[in-house]
C-alpha positions in Angstrom: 206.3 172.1 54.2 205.2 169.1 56.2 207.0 166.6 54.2 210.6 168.8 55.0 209.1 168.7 58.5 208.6 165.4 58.8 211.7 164.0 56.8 214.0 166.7 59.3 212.3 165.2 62.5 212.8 161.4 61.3 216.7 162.1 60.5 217.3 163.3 63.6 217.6 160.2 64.6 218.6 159.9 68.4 219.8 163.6 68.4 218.7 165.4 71.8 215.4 164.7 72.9 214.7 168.8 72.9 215.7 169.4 69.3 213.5 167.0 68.4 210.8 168.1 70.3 211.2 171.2 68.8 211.0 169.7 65.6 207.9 168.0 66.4 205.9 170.8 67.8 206.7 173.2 64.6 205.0 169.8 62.4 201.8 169.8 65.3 201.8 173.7 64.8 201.2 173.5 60.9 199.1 170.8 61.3 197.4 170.1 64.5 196.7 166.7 66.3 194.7 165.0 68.4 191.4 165.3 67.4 192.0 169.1 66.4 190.2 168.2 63.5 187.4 166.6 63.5 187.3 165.5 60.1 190.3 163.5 60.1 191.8 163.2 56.5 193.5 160.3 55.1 197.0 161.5 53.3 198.0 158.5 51.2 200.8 156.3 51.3 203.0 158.9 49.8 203.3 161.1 52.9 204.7 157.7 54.3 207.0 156.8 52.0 209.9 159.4 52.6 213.5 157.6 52.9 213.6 159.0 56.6 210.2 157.3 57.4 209.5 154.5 56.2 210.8 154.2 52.4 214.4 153.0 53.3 215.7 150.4 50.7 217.0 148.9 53.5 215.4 147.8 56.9 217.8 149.4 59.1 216.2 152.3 61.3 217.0 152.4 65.1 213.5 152.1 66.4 211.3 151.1 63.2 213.1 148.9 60.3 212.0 152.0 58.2 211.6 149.9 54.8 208.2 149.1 55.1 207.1 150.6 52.2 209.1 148.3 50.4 207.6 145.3 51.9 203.5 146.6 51.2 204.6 147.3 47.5 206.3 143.5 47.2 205.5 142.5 44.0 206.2 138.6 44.0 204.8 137.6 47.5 201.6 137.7 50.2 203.4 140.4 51.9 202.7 143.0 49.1 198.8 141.4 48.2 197.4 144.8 49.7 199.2 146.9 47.5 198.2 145.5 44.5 194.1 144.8 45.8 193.5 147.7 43.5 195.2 146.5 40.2 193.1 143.3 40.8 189.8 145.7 40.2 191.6 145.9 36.6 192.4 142.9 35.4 190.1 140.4 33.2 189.1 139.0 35.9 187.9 141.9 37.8 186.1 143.9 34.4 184.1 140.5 34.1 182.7 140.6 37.5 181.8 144.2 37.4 179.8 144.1 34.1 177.8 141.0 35.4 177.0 142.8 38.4 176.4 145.9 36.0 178.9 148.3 38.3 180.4 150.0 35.0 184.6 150.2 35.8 185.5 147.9 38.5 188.2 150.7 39.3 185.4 153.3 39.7 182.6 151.5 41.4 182.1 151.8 45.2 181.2 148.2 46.1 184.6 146.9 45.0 186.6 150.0 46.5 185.4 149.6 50.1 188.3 146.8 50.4 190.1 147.4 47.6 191.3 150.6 48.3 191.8 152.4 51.6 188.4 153.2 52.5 188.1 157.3 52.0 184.9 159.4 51.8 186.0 162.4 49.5 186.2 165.0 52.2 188.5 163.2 53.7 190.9 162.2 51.3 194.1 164.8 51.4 196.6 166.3 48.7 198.4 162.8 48.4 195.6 160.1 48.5 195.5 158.0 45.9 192.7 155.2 45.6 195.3 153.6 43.2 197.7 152.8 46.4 195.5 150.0 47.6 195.1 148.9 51.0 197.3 151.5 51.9 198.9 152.4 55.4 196.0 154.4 56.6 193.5 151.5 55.9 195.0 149.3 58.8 196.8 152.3 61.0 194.0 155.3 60.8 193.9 158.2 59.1 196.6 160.4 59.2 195.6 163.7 59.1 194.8 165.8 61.9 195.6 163.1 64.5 198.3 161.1 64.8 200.7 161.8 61.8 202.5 164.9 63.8 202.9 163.3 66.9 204.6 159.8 65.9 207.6 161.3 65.0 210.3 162.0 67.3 210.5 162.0 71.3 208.7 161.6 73.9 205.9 159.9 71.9 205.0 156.5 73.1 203.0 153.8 71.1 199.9 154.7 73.9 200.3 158.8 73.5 200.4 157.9 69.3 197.0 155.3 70.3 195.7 158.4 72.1 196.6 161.0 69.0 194.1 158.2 66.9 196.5 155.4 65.7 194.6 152.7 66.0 196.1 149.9 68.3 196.6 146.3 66.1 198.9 145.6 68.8 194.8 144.6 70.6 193.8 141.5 69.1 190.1 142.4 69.3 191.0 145.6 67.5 192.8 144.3 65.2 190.7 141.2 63.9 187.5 144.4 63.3 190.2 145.7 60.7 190.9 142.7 59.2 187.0 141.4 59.3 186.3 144.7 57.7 187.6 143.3 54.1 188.3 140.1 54.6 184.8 138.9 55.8 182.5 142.0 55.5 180.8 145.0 57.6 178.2 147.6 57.3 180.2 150.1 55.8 179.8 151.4 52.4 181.1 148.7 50.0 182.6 146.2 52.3 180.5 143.4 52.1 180.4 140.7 49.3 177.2 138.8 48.4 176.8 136.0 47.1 175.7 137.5 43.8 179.7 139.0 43.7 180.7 135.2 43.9 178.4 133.8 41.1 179.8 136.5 39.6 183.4 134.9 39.8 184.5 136.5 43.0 186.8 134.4 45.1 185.4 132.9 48.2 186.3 134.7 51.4 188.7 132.6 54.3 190.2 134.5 56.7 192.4 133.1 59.8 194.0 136.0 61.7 197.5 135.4 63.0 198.2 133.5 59.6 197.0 136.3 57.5 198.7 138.9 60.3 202.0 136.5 59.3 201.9 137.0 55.7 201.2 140.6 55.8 203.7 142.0 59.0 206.0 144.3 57.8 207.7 144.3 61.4 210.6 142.8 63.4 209.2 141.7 67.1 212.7 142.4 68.6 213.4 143.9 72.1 212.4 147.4 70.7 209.2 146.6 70.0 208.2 144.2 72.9 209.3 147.4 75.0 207.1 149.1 73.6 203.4 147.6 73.0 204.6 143.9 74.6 205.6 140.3 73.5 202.6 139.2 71.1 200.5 135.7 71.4 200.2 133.9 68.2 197.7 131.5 70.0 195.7 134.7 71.6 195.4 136.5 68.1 193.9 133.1 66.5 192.1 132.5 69.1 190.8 135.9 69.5 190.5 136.3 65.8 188.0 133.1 65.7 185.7 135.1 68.4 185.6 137.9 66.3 184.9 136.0 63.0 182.0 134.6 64.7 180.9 138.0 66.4 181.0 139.9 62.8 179.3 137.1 61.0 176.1 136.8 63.3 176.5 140.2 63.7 175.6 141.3 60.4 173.4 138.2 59.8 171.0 139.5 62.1 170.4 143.0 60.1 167.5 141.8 58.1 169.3 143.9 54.7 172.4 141.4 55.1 170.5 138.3 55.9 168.3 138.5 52.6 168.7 139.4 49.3 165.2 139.9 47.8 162.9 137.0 48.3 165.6 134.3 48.9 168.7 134.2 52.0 171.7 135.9 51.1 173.9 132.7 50.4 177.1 134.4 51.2 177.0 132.9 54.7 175.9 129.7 54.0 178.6 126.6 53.2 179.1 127.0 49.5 180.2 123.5 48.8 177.4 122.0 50.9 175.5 123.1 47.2 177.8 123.6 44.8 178.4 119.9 43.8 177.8 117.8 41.3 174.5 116.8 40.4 173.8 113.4 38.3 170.5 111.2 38.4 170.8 107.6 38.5 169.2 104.7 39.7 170.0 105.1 43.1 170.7 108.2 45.3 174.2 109.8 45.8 174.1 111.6 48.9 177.1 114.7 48.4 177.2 115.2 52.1 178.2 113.9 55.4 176.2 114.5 58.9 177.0 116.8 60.9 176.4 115.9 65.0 176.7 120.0 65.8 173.9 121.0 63.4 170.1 120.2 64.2 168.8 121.7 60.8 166.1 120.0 58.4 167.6 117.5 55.7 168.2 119.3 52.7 168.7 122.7 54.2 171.7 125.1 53.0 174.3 125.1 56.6 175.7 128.2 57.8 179.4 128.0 57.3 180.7 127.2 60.9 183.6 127.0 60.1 184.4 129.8 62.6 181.9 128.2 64.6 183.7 124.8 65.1 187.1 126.3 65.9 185.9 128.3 68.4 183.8 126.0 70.2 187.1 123.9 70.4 189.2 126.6 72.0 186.5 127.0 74.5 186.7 123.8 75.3 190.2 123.7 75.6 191.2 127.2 77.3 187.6 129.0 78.6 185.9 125.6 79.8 183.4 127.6 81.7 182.0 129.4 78.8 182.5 126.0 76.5 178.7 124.7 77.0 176.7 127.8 76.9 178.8 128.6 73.5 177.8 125.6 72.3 174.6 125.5 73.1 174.2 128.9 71.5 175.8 127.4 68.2 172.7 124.4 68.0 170.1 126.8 68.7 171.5 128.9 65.9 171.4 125.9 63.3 167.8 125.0 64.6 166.7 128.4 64.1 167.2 127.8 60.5 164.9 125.6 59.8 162.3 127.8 61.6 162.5 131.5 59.9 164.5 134.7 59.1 163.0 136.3 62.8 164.1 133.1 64.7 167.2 133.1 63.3 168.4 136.7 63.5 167.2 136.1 67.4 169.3 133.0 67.8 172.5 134.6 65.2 172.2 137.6 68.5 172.7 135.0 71.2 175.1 133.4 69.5 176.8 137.1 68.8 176.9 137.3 72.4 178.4 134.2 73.5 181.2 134.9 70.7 181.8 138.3 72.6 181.8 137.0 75.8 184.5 134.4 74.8 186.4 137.0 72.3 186.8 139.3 76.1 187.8 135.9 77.8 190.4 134.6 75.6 191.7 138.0 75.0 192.4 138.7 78.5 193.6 135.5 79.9 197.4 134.4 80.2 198.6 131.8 77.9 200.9 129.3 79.1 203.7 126.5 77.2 200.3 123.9 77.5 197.7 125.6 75.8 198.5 125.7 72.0 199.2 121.5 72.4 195.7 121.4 74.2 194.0 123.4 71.4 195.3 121.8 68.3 194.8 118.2 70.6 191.0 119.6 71.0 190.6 120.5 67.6 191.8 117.1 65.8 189.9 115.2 69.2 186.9 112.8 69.2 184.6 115.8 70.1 185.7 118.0 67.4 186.4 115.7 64.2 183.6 114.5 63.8 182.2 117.9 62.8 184.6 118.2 59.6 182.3 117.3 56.9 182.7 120.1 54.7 185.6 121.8 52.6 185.3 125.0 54.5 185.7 124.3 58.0 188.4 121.8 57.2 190.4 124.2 55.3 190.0 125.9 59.1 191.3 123.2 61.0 194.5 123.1 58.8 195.2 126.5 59.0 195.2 126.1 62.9 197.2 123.4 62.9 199.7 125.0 60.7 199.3 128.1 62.4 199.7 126.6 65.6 202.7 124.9 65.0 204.2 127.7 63.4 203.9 129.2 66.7 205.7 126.6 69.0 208.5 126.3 66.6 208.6 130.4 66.5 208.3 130.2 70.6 211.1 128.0 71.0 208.4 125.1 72.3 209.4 122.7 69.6 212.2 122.6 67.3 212.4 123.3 63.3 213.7 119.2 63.3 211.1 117.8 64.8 208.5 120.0 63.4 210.1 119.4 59.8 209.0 115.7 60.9 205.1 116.2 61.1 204.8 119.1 57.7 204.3 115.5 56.1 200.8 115.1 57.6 199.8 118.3 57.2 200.9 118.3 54.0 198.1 115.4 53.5 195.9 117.3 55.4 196.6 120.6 52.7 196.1 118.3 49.9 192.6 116.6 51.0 191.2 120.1 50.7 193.4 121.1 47.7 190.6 121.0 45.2 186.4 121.6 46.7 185.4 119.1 44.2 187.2 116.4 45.3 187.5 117.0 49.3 187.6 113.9 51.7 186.2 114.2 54.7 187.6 110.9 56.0 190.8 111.5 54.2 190.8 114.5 55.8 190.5 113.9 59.3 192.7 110.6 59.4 195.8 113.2 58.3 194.5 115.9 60.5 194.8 113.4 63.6 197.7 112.3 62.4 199.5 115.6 62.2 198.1 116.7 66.2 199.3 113.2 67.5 202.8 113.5 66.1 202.9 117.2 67.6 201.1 116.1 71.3 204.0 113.6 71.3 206.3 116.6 71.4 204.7 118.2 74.7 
């Protein structure tokens, strides 16, 4: 009955506002909303997927494209990578990593189905949940049932009465990077957090960059429609907001002493991987396999923290929150010292830092951006203050991202041209390939394209 509900309601189209109200409140009658339950269910991409909501063939609806199904369940590009997260959990791949880890079926154990399935606990899973969907709709939007599903179809609902029925608003940046950060770096919910024991295991290593990743996974057109109704989005706010919160999550859960160790050693996961994982040869003289860093005061031969969040961030401050820059900074050395002093000191000092993240994440999220700002960040991030702090694979692979990302955004804003920025994908292309393969990175190689590729685009201010 609620599917015939739903489907009538969605093909009325832009019939009279009162027959669709009517519609509506018969669907809220069977099943109630805002926060009548208070177990909300999560109902499965199925109850999505009708050809009046959202499983057109064809992105054509008046006030949604309706077709977004189509783009999840993609089969051949990023945009459909959350659909198939739970395939992955059977493949080759996947089996080998759960019976190293001794977790039986990959497809059946719950540290691998925290983030690669919609995150359910049995009583809450409705008639049409499948964990075989994936990162379904509900993992990003909110569960469905008993909240918002009833209201969100037909007039007078707005995006902030659907936000009030229990969508959850990714139209916030800071809301919208906890999602993502959920899966794609980790949190304290059951099975959402890989260790480093998941990586020997063959795990991939986790990168994340919001506005790229929000990019490759939109399923939206930004037209008129939709800056009517939640507002003209920022690419430079959600990266910039997204770094903040990558930050914020990762000292976050450093500083819970079960995350921070595993038995009597560091859990490695938030240490730079490559700054170990090199080769090792003996020889009659030394080999040193690493650079220094200026922005990290810890003992020679210590395991880094990967700052790779770390660095970015501390260059937007610089650039756009100059009054928050130092103190963030500061925050950031004391952090590395505290490595070399103990687990306590350094949960203390990953809280401070926490802090300083937070404060900026609320600073950059609330600021206006102007046609300056994204040629002052990426001219921060490639500057004389900055560069020198790309010494490892991981926070270079950063750096590039931002640039791309960046200029990806000016060209999207109408701030530069698709000419001239054809002109400079050369020198990031040299900047892609330095980090192409961990073995073989170059820092100097490295930063001589990534200054190449933010002069050519400051010449375009």
């Amino acid at each position: 009955m609620r599917d015939i509900l739903a489907k009538l309601i969605a093909g009325l189209g832009r019939r009279p506002q009162a027959v669709r109200l009517l519609a509506a409140l018969a669907l809220a009658a069977l099943y109630p909303a805002s926060g009548a339950i208070g177990n909300p269910t999560f109902e499965g991409v199925a109850t999505c997927a009708g050809s009046t909501c959202h499983g057109r063939a064809e992105g054509n609806g008046a006030v949604v494209r309706q077709d977004e199904i189509a783009t999840w369940q993609e089969p051949s590009s990023q945009s459909g990578a959350h659909s198939r997260a739970f395939a992955v959990l059977g493949s080759r791949r996947g089996q080998q990593i759960a019976a190293s880890l001794g977790l039986g079926n990959a497809q059946a154990a719950p540290a691998c189905l925290g983030c690669h399935s919609t995150y359910a606990p049995p009583a809450q899973r409705g008639a049409r949940f499948a964990l075989s969907d994936g990162v379904g709709c509900e993992s990003c939007h909110g569960p469905a049932g008993g909240t918002w599903l009833a209201e969100h179809y037909a007039l007078p609902a707005t995006h902030a009465s659907n936000v009030a029925a229990g969508l959850t608003p990714l139209d916030d940046p800071r809301t919208r990077a906890g999602v993502c950060l959920d899966c794609h770096y980790g949190s304290a919910k059951p099975g959402q957090f890989v260790t480093h024991a998941m990586m020997a295991a063959g795990h991939p290593r986790v990168s994340f960059e919001l506005d790229l990743f929000s990019a490759l996974q939109q399923h939206h057109d930004v037209d008129a429609d939709y800056v009517a109704r939640k507002g003209s989005p920022d690419s430079l706010r959600l990266w910039a907001v997204g770094q903040a919160e990558a930050v914020r999550r990762a000292t976050a859960l450093y500083a819970q002493p079960k995350f921070q160790m595993q038995g009597a050693f560091p859990q490695f996961y938030f240490y730079d991987c490559h700054s170990c994982h090199r080769t090792i040869a003996d020889g009659p003289e030394r080999k040193l396999t690493f650079e220094t860093n200026p922005a990290r005061p810890i003992p020679f031969g210590n395991p880094p923290f990967n700052d790779e969040n770390i660095i970015m961030l501390s260059a937007v401050a610089g650039a756009l929150a100059p009054g928050e820059a130092e103190a963030f900074r500061a925050a950031a050395r004391d952090f590395h010292k505290a490595m070399g002093a103990g687990p306590a000191e350094a949960r203390a000092a990953a809280q401070a830092l926490g802090q300083r993240a937070d404060r900026l994440s609320g600073a950059l999220a609330a600021r206006a951006y102007g046609n300056g700002d994204a040629f002052r960040v990426i001219a921060t991030i490639a500057g004389e203050a900055t560069a020198p702090r790309f010494t490892d694979y991981a926070g270079s692979v950063q750096a590039v991202m931002a640039i791309d990302t960046l200029l990806n955004a000016l060209v999207r804003e109408g701030r530069v041209t698709r000419g001239a920025a054809a002109g400079i994908r050369g020198d990031i292309a040299r900047a892609y390939k330095a980090v192409e393969e961990p073995n073989a990175y170059r820092p100097g190689a490295f930063r001589a394209a990534l200054k190449s590729a933010a002069g050519a685009i400051g010449r375009l201010q």
